[in-house]
C-alpha positions in Angstrom: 65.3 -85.7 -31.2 67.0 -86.6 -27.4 68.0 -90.4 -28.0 66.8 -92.3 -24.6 69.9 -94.0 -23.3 67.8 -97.5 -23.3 66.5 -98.3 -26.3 68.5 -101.2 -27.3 68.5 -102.8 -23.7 67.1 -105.9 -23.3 64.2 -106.3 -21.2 66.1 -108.3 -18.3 68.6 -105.5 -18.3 66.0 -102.7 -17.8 64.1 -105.0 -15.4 67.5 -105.3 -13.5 67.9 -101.3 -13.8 64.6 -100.7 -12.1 65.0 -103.3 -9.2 69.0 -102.7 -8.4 68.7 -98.7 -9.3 65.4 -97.1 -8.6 66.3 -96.2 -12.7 63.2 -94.5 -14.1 64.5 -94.2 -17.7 64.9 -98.0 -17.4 60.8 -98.0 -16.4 59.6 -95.7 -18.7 61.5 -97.4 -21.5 59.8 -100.8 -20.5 56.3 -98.8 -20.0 56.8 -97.3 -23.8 57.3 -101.1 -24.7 55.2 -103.0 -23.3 52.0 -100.8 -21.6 50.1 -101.7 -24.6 49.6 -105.1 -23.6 48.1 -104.5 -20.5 45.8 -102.0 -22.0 44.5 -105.1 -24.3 44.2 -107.7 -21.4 42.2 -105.4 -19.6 39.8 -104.2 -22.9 39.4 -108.2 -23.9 38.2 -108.9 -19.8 35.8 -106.0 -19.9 34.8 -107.3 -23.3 33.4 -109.9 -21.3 32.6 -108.8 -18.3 30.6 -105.3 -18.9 29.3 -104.8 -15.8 32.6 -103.7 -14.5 34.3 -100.3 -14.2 36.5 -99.8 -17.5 37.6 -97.0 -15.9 39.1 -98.3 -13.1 40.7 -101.1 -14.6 42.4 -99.2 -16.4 43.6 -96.8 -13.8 44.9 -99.9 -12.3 47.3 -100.6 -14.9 50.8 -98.7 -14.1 50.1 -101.0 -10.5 49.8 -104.3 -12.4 52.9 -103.1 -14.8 54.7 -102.2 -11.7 54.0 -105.2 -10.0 55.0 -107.8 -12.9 58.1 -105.4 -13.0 59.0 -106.5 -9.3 57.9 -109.9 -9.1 59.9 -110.8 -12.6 62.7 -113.2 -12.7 64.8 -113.1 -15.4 67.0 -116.2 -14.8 63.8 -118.6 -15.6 63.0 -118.6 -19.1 59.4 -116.6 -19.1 59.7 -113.3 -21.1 58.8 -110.6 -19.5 56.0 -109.9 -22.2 54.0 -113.7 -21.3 55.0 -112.7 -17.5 53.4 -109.0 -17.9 50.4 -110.6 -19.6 50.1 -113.4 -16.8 50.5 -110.6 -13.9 47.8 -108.7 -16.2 45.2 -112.0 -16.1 45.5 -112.1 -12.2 45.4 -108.7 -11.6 42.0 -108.8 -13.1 40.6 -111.8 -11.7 42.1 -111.7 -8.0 40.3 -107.9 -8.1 37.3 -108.5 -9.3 36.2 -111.0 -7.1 34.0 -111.2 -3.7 34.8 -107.3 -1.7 35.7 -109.7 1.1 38.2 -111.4 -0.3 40.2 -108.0 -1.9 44.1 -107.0 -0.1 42.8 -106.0 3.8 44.9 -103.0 3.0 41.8 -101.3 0.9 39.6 -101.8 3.9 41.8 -98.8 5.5 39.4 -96.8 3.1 42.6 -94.2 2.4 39.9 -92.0 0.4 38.6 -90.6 3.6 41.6 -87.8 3.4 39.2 -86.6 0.1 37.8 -83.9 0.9 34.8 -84.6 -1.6 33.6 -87.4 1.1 32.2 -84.9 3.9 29.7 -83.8 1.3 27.2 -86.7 2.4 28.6 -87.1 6.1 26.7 -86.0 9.2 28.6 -83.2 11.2 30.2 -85.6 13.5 31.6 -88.6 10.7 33.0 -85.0 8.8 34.8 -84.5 12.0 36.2 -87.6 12.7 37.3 -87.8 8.9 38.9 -84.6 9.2 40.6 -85.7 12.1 41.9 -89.2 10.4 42.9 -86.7 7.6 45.4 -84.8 9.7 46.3 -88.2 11.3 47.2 -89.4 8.2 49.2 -86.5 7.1 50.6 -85.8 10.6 52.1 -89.3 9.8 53.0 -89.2 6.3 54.8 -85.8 7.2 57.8 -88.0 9.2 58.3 -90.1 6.2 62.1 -88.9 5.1 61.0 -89.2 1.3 58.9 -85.9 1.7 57.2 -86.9 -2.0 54.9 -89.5 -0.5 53.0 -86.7 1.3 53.2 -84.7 -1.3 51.8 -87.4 -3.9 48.8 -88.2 -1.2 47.6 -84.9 -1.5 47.8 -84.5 -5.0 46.1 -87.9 -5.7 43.2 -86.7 -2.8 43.0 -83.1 -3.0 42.6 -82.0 -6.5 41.9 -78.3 -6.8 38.3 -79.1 -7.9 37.6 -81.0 -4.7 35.3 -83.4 -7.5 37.8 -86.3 -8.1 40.7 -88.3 -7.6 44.2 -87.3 -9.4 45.0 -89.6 -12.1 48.3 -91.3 -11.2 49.6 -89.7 -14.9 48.8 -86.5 -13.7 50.8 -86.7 -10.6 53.9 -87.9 -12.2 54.0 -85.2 -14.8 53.9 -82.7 -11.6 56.8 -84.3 -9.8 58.6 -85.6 -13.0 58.6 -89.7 -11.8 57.2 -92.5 -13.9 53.3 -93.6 -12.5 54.7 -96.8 -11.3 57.3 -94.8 -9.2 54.8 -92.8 -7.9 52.8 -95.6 -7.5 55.3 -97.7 -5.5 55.6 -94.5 -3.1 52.2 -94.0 -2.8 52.2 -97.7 -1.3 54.8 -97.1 0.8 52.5 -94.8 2.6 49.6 -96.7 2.7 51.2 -99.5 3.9 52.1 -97.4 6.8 49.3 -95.8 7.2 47.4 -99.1 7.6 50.1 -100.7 10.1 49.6 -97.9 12.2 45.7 -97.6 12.1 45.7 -101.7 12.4 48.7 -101.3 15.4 47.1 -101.6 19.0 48.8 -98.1 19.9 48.4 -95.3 17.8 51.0 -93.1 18.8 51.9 -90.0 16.9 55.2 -90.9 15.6 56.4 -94.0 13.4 
């Protein structure tokens, strides 16, 4: 049985691995840890709140992880368990609150490089989104870390056309943790929507 190299780290020394080193054995020993409580934040809130998308929630969950990874700071004296769970409880809340008052990044409506969204458009919107599609990617293609373009079309061009790649899914395929590929995949959209948002959309970055 391979021993992982982390298993008796603390939790402030494997949160310190994944800020200072990019380490992904650090996050996926944290993830092995400590995913579970996320996973039960998010089934006690739909407990109570049914009308909302379990499913969605929950594929939210290697973002909030990876968030209360970044935003952690071990020199106060908040574990990083009560901080995960506190990240967790906002997540939930900040999200599932009036559309207009959601990130302005999600208004950039990044799904329109899926090509399962033509299937309802009229001849012109399918142009235009096929245009913003190799927009997008004509973009994404300049990025130096090639595996953000590579993870956008994975996550939005399944080989079924039907759905959306499940972030677990991708980081099997390219051998990353989901909240690496998840902090890429930001990186990207980030960019994408500065450039969309930008007064002059030029075709280089």
């Amino acid at each position: 049985m391979k021993t992982n190299k982390y298993q008796n780290a603390t939790e402030n020394k494997l949160v310190e691995l994944v800020l200072s080193k990019t380490d992904d054995l650090a996050m996926r020993e944290l993830l092995d840890r400590h995913l579970d409580i996320v996973n039960s934040v998010i089934h006690k809130f739909y407990r109570k709140n049914q009308n909302l998308n379990l499913f969605e929630m929950l594929e939210d969950k290697y973002i909030i992880f990876n968030d209360a990874v970044k935003s952690f700071n071990s020199t106060k004296k908040t574990k990083f368990t009560s901080w995960l769970y506190l990240v967790t409880r906002y997540h939930l809340l900040n999200t599932n609150k009036k559309a207009e008052l959601t990130s302005p990044c999600d208004h950039i409506k990044i799904d329109i490089i899926n090509n399962n969204n033509g299937k309802f458009c009229s001849h012109g919107e399918q142009t235009q989104n096929h245009n913003n599609s190799k927009y997008i990617f004509h973009l994404l293609n300049q990025i130096k870390d090639k595996r953000i373009a590579d993870i956008f079309k994975m996550r939005y061009f399944d080989e079924s056309g039907k759905s959306i790649t499940p972030w677990k899914d991708i980081a099997n395929k390219i051998n990353l943790s989901i909240p690496r590929v998840i902090s890429l995949h930001k990186r990207g959209k980030d960019m994408i929507y500065k450039k969309f948002m930008s007064e002059r959309q030029m075709d280089s970055l």
